[in-house]
Every structure is written in C-alpha cells, then in structure tokens.
C-alpha positions as CSV (number, residue, x, y, z in Angstrom):
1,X,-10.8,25.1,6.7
2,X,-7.7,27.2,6.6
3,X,-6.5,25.8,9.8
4,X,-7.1,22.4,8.1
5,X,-5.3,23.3,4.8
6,X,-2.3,24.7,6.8
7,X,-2.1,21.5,8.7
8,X,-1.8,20.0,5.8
9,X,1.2,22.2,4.0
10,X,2.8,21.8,7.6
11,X,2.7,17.6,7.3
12,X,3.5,17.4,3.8
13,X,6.6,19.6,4.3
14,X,7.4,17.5,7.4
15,X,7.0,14.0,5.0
16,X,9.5,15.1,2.2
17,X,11.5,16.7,4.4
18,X,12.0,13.5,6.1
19,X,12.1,11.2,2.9
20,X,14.7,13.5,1.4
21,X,17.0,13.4,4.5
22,X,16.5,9.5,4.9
23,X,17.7,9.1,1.0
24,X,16.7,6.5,-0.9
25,X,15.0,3.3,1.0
26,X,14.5,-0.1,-0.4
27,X,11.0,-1.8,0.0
28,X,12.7,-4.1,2.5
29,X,14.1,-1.6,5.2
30,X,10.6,-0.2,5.3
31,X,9.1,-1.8,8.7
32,X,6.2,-3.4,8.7
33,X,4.1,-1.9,11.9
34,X,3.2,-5.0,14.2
35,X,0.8,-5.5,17.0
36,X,3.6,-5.7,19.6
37,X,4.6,-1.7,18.1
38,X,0.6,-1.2,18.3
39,X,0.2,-1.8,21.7
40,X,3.7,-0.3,23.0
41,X,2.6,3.4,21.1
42,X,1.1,6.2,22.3
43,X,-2.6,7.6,21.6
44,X,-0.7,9.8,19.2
45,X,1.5,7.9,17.4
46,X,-1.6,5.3,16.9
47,X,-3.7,8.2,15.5
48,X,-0.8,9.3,13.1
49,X,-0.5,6.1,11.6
50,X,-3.6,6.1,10.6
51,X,-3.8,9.3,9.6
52,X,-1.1,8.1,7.4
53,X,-3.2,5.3,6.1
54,X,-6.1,7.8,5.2
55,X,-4.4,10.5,3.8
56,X,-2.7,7.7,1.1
57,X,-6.5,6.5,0.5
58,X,-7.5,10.3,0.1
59,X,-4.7,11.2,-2.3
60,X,-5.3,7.7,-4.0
61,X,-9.3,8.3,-4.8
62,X,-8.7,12.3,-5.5
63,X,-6.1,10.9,-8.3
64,X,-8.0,8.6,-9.4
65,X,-11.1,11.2,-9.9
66,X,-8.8,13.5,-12.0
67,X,-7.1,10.8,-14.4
68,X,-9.8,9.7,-17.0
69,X,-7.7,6.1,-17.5
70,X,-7.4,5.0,-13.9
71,X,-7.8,1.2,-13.3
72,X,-10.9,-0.2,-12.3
73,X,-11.5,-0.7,-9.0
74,X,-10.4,-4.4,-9.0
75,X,-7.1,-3.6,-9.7
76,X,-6.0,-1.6,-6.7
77,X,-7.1,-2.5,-3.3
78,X,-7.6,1.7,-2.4
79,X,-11.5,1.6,-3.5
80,X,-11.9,-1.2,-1.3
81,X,-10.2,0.0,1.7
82,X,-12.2,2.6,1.6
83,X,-15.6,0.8,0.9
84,X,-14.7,-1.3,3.6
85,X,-14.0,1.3,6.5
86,X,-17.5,3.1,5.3
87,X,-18.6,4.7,8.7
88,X,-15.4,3.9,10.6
89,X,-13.4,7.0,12.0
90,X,-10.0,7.3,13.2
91,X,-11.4,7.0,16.9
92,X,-13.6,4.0,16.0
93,X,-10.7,1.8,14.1
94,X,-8.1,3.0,17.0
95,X,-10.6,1.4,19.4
96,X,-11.1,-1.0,17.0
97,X,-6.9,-2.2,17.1
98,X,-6.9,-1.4,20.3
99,X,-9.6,-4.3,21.5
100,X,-8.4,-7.3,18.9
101,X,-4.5,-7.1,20.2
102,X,-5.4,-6.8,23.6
103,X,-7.7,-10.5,22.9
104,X,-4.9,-11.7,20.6
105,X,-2.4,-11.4,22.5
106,X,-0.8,-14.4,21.1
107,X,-1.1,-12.5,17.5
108,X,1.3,-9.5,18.6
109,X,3.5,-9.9,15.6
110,X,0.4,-10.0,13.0
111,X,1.0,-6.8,11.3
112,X,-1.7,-3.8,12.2
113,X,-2.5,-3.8,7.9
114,X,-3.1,-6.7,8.2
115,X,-5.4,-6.6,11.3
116,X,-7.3,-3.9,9.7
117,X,-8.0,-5.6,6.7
118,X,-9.3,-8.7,7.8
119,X,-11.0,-7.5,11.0
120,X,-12.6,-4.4,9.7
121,X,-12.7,-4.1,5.8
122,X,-13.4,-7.4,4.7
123,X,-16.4,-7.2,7.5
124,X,-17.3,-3.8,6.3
125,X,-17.3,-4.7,2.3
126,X,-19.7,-7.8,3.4
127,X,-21.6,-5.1,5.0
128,X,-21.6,-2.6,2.2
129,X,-22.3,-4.7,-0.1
C-alpha cells in the first residue's frame, strides 16, 4: 500500500510537472492516440496509456462520491466506462487493442478511445446490464 501510494505522489508530481513546463495547450494540439501509434508502442507505453485512462475514471467516480450534486450518470460517460470495462484489466484490454488492430489493419487510424469504446464497453454494458 505505501509502495502503491508513493507511486502515486511520484506520477502525479511527474503529470504537473510536465503540464506546467508544456504551458497552456489548446484542445486541438492534444493528439488523439491512433491505432497506427498503438501498434508502433512499446508494452509500456501501451500500459501507461491506460493507466492514464483509469486513473481519470478513478479520480472521476472518487469525485463524484464526495460531491452530493454530481450529475447523474447519463450525463457523463465516466460511470459508463467503467460499467462497461467490469472485469477487464489493464492486461486483458492491452490484449484486447492488441488483437482488433492487428485484424483491422485497414482501421489503423481509428483512434484507440474509440476502439475501446465500441469493442469493449458498449459489449460490456450489454453484458452488465
């Protein structure tokens, strides 16, 4: 747990760090992470992207549990995302990316949000249901 909590500090130190050196960025010079990036990165630069993509769902849903006027659920797409990738782990939803590029192959610049939307949480609400 400390080990966790430390690796934590370390990333969130890293992230502003980052954000504050790069200075303000506009919504547009944000890139949008394609299958053609997916399949050209390393194991570990797969695993922190969606690291990324669960600590933002984490943070979202631990928010949301504190503020006693949060949305409902239809109005943010978090509660979903994470309803959807029920049972799914970072390992499973790598594998996951890894299998639909490599039999699209023609879909390389569908972006990898995208991909796991539609291939895994709109499956995994249907599922959950």
């Amino acid at each position: 747990m400390i080990m966790h909590l430390n690796l934590r500090t370390v990333m969130a130190a890293v992230c502003t760090t980052l954000a504050i050196a790069s200075g303000p960025v506009r919504g547009d010079e944000i890139p949008l992470i394609t299958g053609q990036h997916w399949i050209e990165s390393s194991e570990q630069a797969k695993k922190a992207y969606l690291i990324g993509i669960a600590n933002v769902i984490q943070v979202d849903i631990a928010y949301r549990a504190q503020v006693g006027n949060s949305p409902p659920d239809t109005q943010s797409v978090i509660p979903r995302l994470a309803k959807g990738l029920q049972g799914q782990t970072l390992e499973t939803v790598r594998e996951g990316l890894d299998r639909w590029y490599a039999t699209h192959s023609d879909r390389l610049q569908r972006p990898v949000i995208e991909t796991i939307w539609f291939e895994m949480v709109v499956p995994g609400l249907q599922r959950n249901k």
